[in-house]
N, C-alpha and C positions, 0 to 999 in steps of 0.2 A: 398372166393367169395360168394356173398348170391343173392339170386337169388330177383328177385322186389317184391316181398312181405315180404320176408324175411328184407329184405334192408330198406322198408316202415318203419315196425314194428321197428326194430332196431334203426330209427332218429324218433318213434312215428308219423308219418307222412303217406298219402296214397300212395297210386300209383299211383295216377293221379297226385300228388305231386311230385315226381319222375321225372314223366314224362316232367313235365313243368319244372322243372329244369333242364332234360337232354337237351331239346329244347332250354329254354335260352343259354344253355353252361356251367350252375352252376356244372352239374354235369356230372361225365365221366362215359358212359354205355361200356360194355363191349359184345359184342354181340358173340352167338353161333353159330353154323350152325342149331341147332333146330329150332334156330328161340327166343329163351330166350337169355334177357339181364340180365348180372351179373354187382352188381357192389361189390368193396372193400372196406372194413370198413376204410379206410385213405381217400378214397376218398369223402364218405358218411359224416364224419366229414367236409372235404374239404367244402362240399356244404351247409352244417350246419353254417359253418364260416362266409361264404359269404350270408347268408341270414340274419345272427344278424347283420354283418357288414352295408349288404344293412337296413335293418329294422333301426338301431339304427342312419344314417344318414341324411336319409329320413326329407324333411322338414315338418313339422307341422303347418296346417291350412295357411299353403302359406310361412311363415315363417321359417328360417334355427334350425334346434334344437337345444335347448341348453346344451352340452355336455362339 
């Protein structure tokens, strides 16, 4: 489990990035009694996945992309 900076750094990404993804639902936090959210490296791919997925779908200038 890596803690959200850790987890950041690991998908090259911030923490405010994270966080918007754990908000969407992209990605699954794991929360402490500290008060610190962990997440897991399957997961952190998991939301990797679904951001190329959503990115490379996405239509272009109005238009569906061509894939």
């Amino acid at each position: 489990m890596l803690t959200t900076r850790q987890a950041a750094e690991h998908v090259n990404r911030t923490p405010r990035t994270l966080r918007n993804w754990r908000n969407r639902g992209d990605l699954i936090g794991h929360p402490r009694a500290s008060g610190r959210i962990l997440y897991s490296r399957d997961d952190l791919e998991r939301a990797v996945q679904i951001q190329v997925e959503r990115f490379t779908t996405r239509s272009v200038g109005g238009r569906p992309r061509n894939t």
